[in-house]
N, C-alpha and C positions, 0 to 999 in steps of 0.2 A: 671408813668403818661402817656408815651407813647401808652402804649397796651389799657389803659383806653380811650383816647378821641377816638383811633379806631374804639374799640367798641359803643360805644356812634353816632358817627359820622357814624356806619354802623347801629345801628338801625336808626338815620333820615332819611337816603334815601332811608330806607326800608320802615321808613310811608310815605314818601313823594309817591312812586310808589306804595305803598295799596290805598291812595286816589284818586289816578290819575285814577287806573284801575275800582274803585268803582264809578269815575264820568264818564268813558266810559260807563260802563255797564247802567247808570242812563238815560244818554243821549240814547243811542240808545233804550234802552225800550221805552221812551217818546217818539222815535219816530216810533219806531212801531205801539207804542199806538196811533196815531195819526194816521197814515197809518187806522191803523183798523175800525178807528170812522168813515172812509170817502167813505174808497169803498173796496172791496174784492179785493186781490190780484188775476190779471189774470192768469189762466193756461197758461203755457207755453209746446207747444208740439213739440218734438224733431223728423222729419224725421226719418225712419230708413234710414240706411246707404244703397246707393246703391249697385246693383251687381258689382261686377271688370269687369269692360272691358275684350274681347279678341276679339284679332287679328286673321281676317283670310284672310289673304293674296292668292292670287289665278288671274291666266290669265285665261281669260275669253273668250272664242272663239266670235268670230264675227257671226254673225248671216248670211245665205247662202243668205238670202232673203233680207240684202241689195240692192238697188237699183244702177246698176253701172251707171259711166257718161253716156251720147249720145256721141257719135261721134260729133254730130253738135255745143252742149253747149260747150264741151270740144274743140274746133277749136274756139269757138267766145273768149275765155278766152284767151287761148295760145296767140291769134294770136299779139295784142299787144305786148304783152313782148318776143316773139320771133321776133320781130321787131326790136328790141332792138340794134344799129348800133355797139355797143362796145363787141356783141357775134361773129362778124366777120362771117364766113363760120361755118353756123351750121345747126347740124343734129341731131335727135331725133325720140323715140317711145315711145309709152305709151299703156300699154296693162292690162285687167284684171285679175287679178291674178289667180281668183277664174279659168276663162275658157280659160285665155290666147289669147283669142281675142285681136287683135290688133282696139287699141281705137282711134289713131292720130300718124301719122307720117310725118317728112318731112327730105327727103332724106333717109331716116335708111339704104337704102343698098351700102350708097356709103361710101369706104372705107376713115377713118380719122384718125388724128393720135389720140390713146386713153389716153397718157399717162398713168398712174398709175392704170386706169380702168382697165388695161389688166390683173392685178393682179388678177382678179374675173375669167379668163379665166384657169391661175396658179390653184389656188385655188382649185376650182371645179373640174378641170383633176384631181389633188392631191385628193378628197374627192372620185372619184373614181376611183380610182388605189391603192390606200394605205389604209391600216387598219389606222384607226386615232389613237392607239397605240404605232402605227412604232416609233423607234427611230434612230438614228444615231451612229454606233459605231469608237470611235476613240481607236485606240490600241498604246500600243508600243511594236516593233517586237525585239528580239536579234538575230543576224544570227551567224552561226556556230563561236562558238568564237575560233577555233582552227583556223580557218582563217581570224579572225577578231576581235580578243581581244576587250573589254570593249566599245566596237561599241553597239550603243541602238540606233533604230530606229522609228520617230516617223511617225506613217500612218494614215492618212488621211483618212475616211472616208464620207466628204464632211458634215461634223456637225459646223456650219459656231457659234453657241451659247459658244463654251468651251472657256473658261474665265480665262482670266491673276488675276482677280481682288483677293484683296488678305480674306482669309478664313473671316475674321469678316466683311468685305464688300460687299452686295448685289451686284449680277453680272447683268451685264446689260438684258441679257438674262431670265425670270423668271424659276427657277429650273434647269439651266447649271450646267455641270460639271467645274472642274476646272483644269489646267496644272496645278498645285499642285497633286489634285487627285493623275494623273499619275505619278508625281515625288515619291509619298507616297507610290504606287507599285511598283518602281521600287526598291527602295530603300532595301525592303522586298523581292525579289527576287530571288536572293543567285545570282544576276550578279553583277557586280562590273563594271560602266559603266565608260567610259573614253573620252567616244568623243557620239555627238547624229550627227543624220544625219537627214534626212525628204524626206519622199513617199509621193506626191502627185501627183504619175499618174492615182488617179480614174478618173480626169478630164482630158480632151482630148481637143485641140483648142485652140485658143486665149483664154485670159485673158480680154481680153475686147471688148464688143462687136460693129459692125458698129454701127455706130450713136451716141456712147456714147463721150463725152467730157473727157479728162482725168485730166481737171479741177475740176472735180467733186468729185474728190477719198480727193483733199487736199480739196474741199468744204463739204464735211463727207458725200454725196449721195452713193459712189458705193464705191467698191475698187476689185483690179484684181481677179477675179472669180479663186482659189484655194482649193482644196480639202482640205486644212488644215489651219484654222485660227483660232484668239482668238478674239471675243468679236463683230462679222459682220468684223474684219478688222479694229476696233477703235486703235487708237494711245496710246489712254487714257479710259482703258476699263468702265468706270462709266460715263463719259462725255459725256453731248448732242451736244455740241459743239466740238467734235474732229472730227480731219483729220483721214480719213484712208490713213492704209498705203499701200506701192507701193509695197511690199514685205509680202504679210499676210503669207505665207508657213513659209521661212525663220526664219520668227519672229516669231513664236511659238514653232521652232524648237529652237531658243535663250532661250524664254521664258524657257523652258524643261531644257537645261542646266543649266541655271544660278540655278534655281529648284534646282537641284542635285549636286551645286556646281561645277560645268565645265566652262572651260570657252567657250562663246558664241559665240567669234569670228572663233572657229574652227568649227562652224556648217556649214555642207553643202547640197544641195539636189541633189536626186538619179534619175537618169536618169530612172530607170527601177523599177519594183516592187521588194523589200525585199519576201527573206525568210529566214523564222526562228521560232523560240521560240517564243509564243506571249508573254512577263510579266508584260503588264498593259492594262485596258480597262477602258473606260469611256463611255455612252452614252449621249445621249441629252435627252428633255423633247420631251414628246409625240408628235405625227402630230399635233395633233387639239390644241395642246398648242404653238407648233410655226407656225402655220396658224393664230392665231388668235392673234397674235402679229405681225406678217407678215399684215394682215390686218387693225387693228388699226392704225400703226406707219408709213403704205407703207413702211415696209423695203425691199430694193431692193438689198439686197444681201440675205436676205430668201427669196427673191422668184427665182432669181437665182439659189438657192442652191435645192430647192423645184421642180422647172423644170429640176433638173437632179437626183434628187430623181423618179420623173417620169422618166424620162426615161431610168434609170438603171432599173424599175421593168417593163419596156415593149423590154428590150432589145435593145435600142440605145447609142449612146456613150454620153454619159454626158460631152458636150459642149453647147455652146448655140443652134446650129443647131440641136442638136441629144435634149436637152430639147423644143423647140419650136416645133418640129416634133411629139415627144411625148401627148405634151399637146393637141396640135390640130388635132390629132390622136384620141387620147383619148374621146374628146369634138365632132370629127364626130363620132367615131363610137356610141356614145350613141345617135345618131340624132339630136344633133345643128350644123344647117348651118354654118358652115366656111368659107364659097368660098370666103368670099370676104377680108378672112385675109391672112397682109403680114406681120410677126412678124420675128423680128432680134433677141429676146429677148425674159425672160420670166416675168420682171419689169416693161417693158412699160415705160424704162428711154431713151430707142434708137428713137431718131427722125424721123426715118426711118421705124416708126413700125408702122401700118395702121391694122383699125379694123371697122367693121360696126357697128352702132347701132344698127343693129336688131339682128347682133348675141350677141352684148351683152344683151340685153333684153332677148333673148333667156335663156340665162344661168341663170339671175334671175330670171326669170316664174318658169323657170323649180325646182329652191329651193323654194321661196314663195309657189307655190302651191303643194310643196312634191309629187313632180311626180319622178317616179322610172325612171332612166336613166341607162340603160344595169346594171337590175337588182341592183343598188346602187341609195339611195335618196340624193338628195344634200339641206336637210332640214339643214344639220350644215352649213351652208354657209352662213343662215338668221342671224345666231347668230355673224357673223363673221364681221360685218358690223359696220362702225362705227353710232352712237345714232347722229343727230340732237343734236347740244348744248350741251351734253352731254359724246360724248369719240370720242379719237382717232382723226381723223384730219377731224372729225366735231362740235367739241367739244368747238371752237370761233364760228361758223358759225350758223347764222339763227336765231341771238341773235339781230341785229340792223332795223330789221324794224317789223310792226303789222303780215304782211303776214308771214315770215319768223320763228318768233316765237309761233305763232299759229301750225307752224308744230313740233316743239320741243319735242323729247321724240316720234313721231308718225313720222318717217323720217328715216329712215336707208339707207346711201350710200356709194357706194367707191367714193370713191374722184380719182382725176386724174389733175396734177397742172406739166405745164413745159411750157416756156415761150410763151404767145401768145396762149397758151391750157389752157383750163380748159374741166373737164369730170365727172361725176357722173351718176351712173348707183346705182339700190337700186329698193324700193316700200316705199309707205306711206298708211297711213288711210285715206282716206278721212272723210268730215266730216259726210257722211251717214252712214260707217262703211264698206264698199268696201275698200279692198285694190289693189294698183295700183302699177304696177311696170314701171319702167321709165328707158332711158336711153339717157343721152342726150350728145353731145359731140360741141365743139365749138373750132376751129381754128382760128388764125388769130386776135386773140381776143381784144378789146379794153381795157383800162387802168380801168374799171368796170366790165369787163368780167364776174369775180367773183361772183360778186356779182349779175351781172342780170344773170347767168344761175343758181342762188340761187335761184331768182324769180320767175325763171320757175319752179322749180320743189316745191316749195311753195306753187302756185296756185295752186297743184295738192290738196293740205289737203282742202283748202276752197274754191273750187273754183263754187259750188253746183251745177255742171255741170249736175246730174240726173232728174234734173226740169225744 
């Protein structure tokens, strides 16, 4: 009986669902029919599809025939906000880029302290003196082991980027080598090392220079200027917030043992140069890639290290006196006026360092407008700068008022920040499409400092000075 009402019971809701579909089909006929009796159904026409987009990205040269400011427009603008009681003792130039005419100045040839600006002085010696290729090589040396059993020696090379940090972690440095590296050759060697030791006599002089605070090494600013460190001298090689240490030779020399399994505490350093067997090498990244990191971050132990890069390759002792001699060596013999610099240093961290605004202007002109300087152009050094709102330690800045951010992205400057200083040397766009280079420097500074010699070099983008 079961299989029977089944079937029965599956023919019903077979008729029930032929009626259903037979009153669909009834219903929308009738209303079709109805549609029809009333009006023609509209055409409907389908666009064709448009083309794909592409992208053509492309810098666009400025046109020669811009209009630069007057001298006169350009002083009615300024003159307010160089007024400004909180810029303290200040000085400044503003020149055309295009022809390097000087457009407004007040004071530019009196020396002041530049801070961090002076780094554009570093820089540029380095862009002509060095292939921007150059690397740094750090070795490890074995000397005769019949006289010195399982003795490895690590030598210094003045490559301030080689990195503690460990293989699966980003080194602070972009593209550093690592003291693993050289643990991984020595290893490989056929030496059998037993104690490590450390050459850092490429560097000659103090370790730190007049003017500098030695509060500053546990504040992470500097750390003692050594031909051999890991990570600038960081504590904590990944960290923005570490102390450098007081001892960067030393400690890399640990680093290397502990590497190879030694213990660290029997590391020592050598009065004299090593010879011997070299059985490990490591280099740094490129000039132009730690220039340009050196520039972003104002690192002041690449630029340190970068002023005696100079002046190993003009043949002076790689200290700070034999780097500052170099640099500004370098910078007269290509024809910018120096006279009026007194540099302790190649950072611009020494209090004691004095620099004019016209010779910093100078050195920007001379890159903005790609002018050959003793046959070398200092065009990379535009690039080296940090963006308006955008990178590096202008990257807060020019963001909290109209004027300020109207320059964003069309501003490129060094910065230069130690107490009571503020400094920024650079060019902008203006809004005709002239570009201007600027250098402006402020001592003495009020608790707004900042931000009013932000202002000034803001009115340079809008300030329509060619009308």
């Amino acid at each position: 009986m079961a299989p029977t009402r089944w079937r029965r019971s599956t023919h019903v809701w077979v008729g029930v669902v032929v009626l259903l579909l037979v009153a669909v089909v009834v219903a929308v006929a009738a209303v079709a029919t109805s549609r029809g009796s009333t009006a023609a159904e509209p055409t409907v026409t389908v666009a064709p599809r448009p083309s794909p987009a592409t992208a053509a990205p492309a810098v666009t040269e400025l046109a020669d025939s811009a209009p630069a400011p007057t001298a006169a427009g350009l002083a009615a603008v300024l003159a307010p906000l160089v007024a400004n009681p909180d810029l303290g003792v200040f000085t400044g130039r503003v020149a055309d880029a295009r022809t390097g005419t000087q457009l407004w100045a007040q004071g530019a040839g009196t020396p002041m302290q530049p801070a961090s600006t002076n780094k554009v002085l570093t820089a540029a010696a380095a862009l002509l003196t060095l292939d921007r290729d150059a690397r740094l090589t750090t070795t490890v040396v074995a000397p005769d082991q019949t006289a010195s059993p399982g003795v490895v020696v690590l030598v210094g090379g003045g490559d301030p980027t080689l990195s503690a940090a460990p293989k699966n972690v980003d080194p602070w440095y972009r593209g550093a080598a690592r003291i693993s590296d050289l643990a991984d050759q020595v290893r490989t060697s056929g030496v059998a090392p037993k104690v490590v030791q450390v050459d850092a006599t490429a560097y000659s002089g103090p370790t730190l220079a007049p003017g500098w605070d030695p509060l500053d090494i546990d504040g992470g600013d500097i750390a003692p200027m050594e031909a051999v460190m890991l990570d600038g001298g960081r504590t904590q090689p990944v960290s923005v917030d570490s102390a450098r240490s007081t001892t960067p030779a030393l400690d890399a020399g640990r680093a290397l043992a502990v590497a190879l399994g030694l213990n660290p505490a029997t590391v020592t350093l050598r009065t004299s140069p090593v010879q011997g067997r070299q059985v490990a090498a490591v280099q740094s990244p490129p000039l132009i890639e730690r220039l340009r990191q050196m520039m972003s971050e104002s690192d002041n132990v690449m630029a340190e290290s970068t002023g005696r890069e100079v002046a190993a390759a003009v043949g002076t002792p790689q200290s700070f006196t034999g780097g500052v001699s170099a640099v500004l060596g370098q910078l007269a013999k290509a024809g910018v006026d120096t006279g009026g610099a007194t540099l302790q240093d190649s950072s611009g961290l020494s209090v004691d360092d004095r620099l004019t605004a016209e010779t910093l202007d100078e050195v920007v002109s001379a890159a903005a407008a790609n002018t050959t300087l003793d046959d070398h152009d200092l065009r990379p050094l535009v690039d080296l700068l940090p963006i308006a709102g955008g990178s590096g330690t202008l990257s807060n800045r020019f963001t909290d008022t109209d004027a300020g951010r109207d320059a964003l992205g069309l501003l490129r400057a060094k910065t230069g920040s130690l107490t009571g200083t503020n400094a920024l040397a650079g060019f902008v766009t203006d809004d005709s499409g002239r570009v201007l280079t600027f250098s402006l420097i402020s001592n003495d500074a009020g608790p707004t400092g900042r931000t009013a010699i932000d202002a000034v070099a803001a009115a340079l983008r809008s300030c329509g000075c060619n009308r």
